[in-house]
C-alpha positions in Angstrom: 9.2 -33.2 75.2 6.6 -35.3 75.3 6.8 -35.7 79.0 6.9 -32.2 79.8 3.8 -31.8 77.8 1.6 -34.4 79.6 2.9 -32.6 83.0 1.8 -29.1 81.8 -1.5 -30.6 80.9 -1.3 -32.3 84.2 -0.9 -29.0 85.8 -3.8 -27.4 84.4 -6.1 -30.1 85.0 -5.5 -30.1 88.7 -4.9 -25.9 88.8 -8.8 -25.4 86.9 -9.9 -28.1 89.6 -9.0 -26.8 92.6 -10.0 -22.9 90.9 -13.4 -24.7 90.9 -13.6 -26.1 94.7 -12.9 -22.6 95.2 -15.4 -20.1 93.5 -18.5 -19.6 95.5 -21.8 -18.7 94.2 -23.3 -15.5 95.2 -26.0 -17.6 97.5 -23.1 -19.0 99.3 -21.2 -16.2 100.3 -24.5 -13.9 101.5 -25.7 -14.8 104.9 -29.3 -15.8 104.8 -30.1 -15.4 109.0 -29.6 -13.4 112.1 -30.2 -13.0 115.1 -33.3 -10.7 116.3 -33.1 -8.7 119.9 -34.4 -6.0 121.8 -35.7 -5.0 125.3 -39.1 -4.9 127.3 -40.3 -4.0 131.1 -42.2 -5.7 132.7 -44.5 -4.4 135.5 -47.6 -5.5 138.1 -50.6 -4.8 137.1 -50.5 -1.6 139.5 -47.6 -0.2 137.9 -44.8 -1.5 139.8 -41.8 -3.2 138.1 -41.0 -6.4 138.6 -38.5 -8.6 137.2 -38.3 -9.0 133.4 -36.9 -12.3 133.0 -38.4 -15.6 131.2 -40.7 -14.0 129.4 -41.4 -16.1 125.6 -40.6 -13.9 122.5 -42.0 -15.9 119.1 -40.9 -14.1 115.9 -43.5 -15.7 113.3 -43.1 -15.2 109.5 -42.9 -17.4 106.3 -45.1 -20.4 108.0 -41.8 -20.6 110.5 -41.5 -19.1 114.3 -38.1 -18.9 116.1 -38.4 -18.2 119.9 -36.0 -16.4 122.6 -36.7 -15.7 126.6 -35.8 -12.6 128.4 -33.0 -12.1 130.9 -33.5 -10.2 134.2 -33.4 -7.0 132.3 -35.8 -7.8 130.1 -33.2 -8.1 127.1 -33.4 -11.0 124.7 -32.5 -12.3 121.8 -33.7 -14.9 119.1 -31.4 -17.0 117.6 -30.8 -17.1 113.9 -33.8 -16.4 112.7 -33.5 -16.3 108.0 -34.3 -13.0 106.8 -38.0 -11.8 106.1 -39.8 -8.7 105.6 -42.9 -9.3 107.3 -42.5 -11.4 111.1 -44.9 -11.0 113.9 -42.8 -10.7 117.5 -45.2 -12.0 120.3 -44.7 -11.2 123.9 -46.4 -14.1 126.2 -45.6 -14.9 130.0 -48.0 -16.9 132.4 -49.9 -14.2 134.3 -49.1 -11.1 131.8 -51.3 -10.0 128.7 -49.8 -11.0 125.3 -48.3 -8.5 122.8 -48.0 -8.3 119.4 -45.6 -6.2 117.0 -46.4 -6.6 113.6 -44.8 -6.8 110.2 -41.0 -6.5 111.6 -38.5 -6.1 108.7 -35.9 -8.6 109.3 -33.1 -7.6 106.9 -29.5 -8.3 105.7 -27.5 -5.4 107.7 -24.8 -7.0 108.8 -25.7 -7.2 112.4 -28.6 -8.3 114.5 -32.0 -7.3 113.7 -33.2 -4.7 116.4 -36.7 -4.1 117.3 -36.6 -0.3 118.0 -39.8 -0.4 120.5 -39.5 -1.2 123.9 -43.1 -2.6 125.3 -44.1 -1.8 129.0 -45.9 -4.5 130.0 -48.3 -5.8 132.8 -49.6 -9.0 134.5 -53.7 -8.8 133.8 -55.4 -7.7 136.1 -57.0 -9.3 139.1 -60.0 -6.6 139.9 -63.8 -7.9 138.0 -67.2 -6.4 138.0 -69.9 -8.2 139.9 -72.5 -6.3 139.3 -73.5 -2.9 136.7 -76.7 -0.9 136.0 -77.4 1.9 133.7 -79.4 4.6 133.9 -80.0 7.8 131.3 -80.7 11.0 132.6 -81.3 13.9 130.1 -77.6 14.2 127.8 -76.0 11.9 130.8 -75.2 7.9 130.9 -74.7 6.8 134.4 -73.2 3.5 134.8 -73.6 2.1 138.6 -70.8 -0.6 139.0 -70.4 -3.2 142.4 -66.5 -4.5 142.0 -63.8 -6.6 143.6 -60.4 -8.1 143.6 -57.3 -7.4 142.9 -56.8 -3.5 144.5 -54.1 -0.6 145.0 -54.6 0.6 148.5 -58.6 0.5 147.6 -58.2 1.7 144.5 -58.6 -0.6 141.3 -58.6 0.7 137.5 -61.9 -0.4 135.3 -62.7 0.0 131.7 -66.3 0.3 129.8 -66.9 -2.1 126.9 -69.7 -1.4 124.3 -71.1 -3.4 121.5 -74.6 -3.1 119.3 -75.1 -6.8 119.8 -75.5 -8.7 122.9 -72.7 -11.4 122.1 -70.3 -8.6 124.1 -67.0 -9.8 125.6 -63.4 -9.2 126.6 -62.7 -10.0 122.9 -65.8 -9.2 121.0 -66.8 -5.0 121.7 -66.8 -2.4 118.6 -65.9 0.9 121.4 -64.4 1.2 124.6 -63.8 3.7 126.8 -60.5 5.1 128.9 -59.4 4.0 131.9 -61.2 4.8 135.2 -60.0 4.7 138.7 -62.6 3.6 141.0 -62.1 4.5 144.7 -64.7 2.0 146.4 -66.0 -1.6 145.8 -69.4 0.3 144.9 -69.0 3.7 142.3 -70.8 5.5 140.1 -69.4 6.8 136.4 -71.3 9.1 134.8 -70.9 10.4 130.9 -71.8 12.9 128.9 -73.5 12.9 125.5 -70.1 14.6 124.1 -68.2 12.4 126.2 -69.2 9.1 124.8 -69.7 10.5 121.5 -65.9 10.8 121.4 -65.5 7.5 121.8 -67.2 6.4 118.8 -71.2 5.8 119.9 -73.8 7.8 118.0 -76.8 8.9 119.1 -80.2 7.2 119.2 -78.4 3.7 119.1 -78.8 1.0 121.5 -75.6 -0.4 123.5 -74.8 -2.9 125.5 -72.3 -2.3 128.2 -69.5 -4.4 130.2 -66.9 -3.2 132.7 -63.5 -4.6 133.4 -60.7 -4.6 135.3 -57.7 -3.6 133.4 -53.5 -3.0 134.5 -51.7 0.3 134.1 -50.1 -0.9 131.2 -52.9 -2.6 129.1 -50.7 -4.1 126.7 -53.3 -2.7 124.0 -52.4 -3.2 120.2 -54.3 -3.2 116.9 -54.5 -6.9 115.6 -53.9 -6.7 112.1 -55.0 -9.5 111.0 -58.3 -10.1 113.0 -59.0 -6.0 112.2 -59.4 -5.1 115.7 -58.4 -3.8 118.9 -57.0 -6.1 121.4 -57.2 -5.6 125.1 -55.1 -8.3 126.6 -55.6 -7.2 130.6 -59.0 -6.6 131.6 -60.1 -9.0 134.8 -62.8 -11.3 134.7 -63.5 -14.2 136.8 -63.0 -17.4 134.9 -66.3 -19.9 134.6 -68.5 -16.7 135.8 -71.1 -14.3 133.4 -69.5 -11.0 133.3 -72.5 -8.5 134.2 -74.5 -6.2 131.0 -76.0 -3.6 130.8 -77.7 -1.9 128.0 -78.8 1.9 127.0 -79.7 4.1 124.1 -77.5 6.6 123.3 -79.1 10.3 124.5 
């Protein structure tokens, strides 16, 4: 009797023992990563595609970044990446303007995470301003610009900068303007009063002007951080002044 009750009591010792080994917590049975994907193109700066592949894609989040490369498609993917509602996914290849997609929801579904949009992007472009004047006439802003590089059977698409203060740049401009296509290496663009009042300048203020190359896809995007727009394309020669001009708003 004795010894059947020591092997009972043997028996639910090792039963509750191995019933512990196993439970598992709710931590351990929920996965806690995934993989992120999704698609871009990828394009010359005049608009023609070219091929998509090793391109970097960072998703940044949590004081982490995971990164991925695109295939000749322009798919990718990035590996196991923990789950976070608030990533950055940056688009960077030599020769093309970055991109950035902000606060990407990266959450438990099962599957990958999928970023929905699918960026068109272009290498910067090669075409600079060597020289730009300005000149007011009545309601009108004419803007006389000498330019070179990078060009589409002559053609070559510029953008106007402008910015209150002098310190004007690439990065540092409070309007700019749309995209122009300049026929020669020597054009005029003239705007109206209305024209450049949609754009943001008011009247009676002084500007300072800069004009720059840019690709057909600018790879624009709002920073959200630095609370600004961000122009990743325009052309500039390196090491070399880019040309300003100033005027006061008719």
């Amino acid at each position: 009797m004795k010894k059947l009750i020591y092997l009972l009591s043997l028996l639910t010792i090792v039963l509750v023992s191995c019933e512990k080994d196993d439970t598992k917590t709710n931590s351990d049975s929920i996965l806690t990563l995934a993989n992120i994907d999704g698609q871009v193109s990828l394009y010359d700066e005049f608009g023609n595609t070219t091929s998509s592949e090793r391109m970097f894609v960072k998703a940044e989040g949590n004081g982490q970044y995971y990164i991925g490369e695109t295939q000749k498609d322009g798919s990718f993917l990035v590996p196991n990446v923990p789950y976070f509602n608030n990533y950055t996914i940056s688009f960077e290849k030599e020769g093309f303007g970055s991109y950035k997609i902000y606060r990407f929801d990266h959450q438990y579904t099962g599957a990958a995470g999928e970023i929905d949009e699918v960026p068109r992007l272009s290498k910067k472009s090669s075409a600079y301003c060597t020289a730009l004047f300005t000149n007011v006439v009545d309601d009108e802003v004419e803007f006389q610009l000498a330019v070179a590089g990078g060009s589409n059977n002559g053609k070559r698409v510029f953008r106007l900068l402008f910015h209150t203060i002098a310190l004007i740049s690439n990065e540092t401009f409070s309007h700019n303007s749309p995209k122009y296509t300049l026929n020669a290496s020597s054009q005029s663009i003239t705007l109206t009063k209305a024209m450049l009042e949609e754009m943001g300048l008011e009247s009676g203020v002084s500007y300072y002007v800069q004009a720059y190359g840019d690709s057909y896809y600018s790879n624009s995007y709002f920073d959200d951080y630095a609370q600004r727009k961000v122009l990743p394309n325009l052309g500039f020669l390196e090491g070399q002044t880019v040309p300003t001009g100033s005027f006061t708003m008719p």
